[in-house]
N, C-alpha and C positions, 0 to 999 in steps of 0.2 A: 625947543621943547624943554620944557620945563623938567628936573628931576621928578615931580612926581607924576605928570602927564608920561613920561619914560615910566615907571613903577608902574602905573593902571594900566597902561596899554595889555595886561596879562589878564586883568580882571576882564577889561571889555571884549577882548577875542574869545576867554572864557564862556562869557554871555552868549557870545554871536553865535559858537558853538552847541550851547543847550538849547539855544532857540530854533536851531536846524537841526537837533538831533529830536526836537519836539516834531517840527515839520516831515522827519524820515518817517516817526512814527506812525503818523496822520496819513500820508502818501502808503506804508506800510499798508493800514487799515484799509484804505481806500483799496489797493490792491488785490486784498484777501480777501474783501467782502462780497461775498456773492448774492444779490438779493433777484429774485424770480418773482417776476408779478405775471399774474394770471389775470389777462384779460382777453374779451371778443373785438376789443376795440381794432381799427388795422395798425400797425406800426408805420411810421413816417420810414419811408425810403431813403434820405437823409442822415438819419441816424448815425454816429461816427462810432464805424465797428471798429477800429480801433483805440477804443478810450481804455483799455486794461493796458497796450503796448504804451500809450502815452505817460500816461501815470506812469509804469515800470522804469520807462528812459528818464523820467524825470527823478524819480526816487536814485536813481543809478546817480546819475550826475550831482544830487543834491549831496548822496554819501561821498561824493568824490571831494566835493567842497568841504565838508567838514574833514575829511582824511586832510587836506591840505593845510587847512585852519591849526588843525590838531601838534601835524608836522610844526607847523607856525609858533604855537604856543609852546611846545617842549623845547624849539630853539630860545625863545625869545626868554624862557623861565631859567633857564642855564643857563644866559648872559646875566640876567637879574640876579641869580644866585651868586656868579662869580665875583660882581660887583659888589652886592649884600659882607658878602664873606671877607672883603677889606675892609668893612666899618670896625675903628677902633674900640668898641664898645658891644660887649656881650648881647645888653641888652638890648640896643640899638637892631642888631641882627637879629635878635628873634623879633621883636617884631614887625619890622620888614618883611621879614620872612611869612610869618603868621599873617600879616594882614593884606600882601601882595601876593606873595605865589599860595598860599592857603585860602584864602577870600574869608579870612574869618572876622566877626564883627567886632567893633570897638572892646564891646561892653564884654566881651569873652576872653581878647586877649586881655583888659584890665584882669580881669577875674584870674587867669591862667599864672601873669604873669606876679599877680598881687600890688597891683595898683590902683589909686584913684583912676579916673575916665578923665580927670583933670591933668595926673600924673601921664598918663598914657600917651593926652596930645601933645603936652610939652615936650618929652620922649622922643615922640614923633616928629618934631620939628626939627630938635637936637640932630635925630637922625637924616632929613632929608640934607639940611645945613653940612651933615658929614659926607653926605651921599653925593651932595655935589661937589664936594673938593674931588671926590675923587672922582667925580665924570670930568671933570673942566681936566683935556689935553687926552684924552684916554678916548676907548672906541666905545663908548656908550653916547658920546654926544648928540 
């Protein structure tokens, strides 16, 4: 694994995370929503009277996966940062810092940090180039 494939790995569990905590939502709604139709039609005997418990075990177990994810990510961001935190260069660490454990984009850390978007990637390279000295022999590998 590549030093910066190691760095995203925090961005992408990030993602995985807001995308299931979109789905708790939705399961949420599903759950709460009560809708009553008034008809003379007869109701099919089939029916699965339990679709409210379905949904609920599913909502349960979905926030169970994101609690784990979550757990995942605060471990995985406090290795990043440890690692971060030996880069010889000030700059270097922030933005690492800023663009991996923060998800913030290009064009804002250039702006933050008062850079070109040109200076930023250079920067960036500088920094993975340092990032791997210090994984090669260390527990980031």
């Amino acid at each position: 694994m590549t030093t910066k494939e190691y760095l995203r790995q925090a961005q992408l569990i990030d993602e995985e995370i807001n995308g299931k905590l979109k789905q708790v939502a939705e399961l949420r709604d599903m759950a709460t929503s009560v809708t009553s139709m008034m008809s003379d039609m007869p109701r099919s005997a089939s029916r699965n009277v339990h679709k409210m418990e379905d949904t609920i075990a599913k909502l349960v177990d979905l926030e169970m996966e994101v609690d784990a994810d979550i757990d995942r990510l605060v471990d995985l961001k406090k290795e990043i940062a440890e690692m971060v935190d030996r880069l010889p260069s000030q700059d270097q660490r922030v933005l690492l810092m800023k663009r991996y454990l923060q998800n913030e984009p290009w064009e804002n850390i250039a702006v933050e940090m008062g850079y070109s978007l040109r200076s930023i990637f250079r920067l960036h390279g500088e920094a993975l180039q340092s990032a791997e000295k210090i994984k090669v022999g260390s527990k980031w590998q």
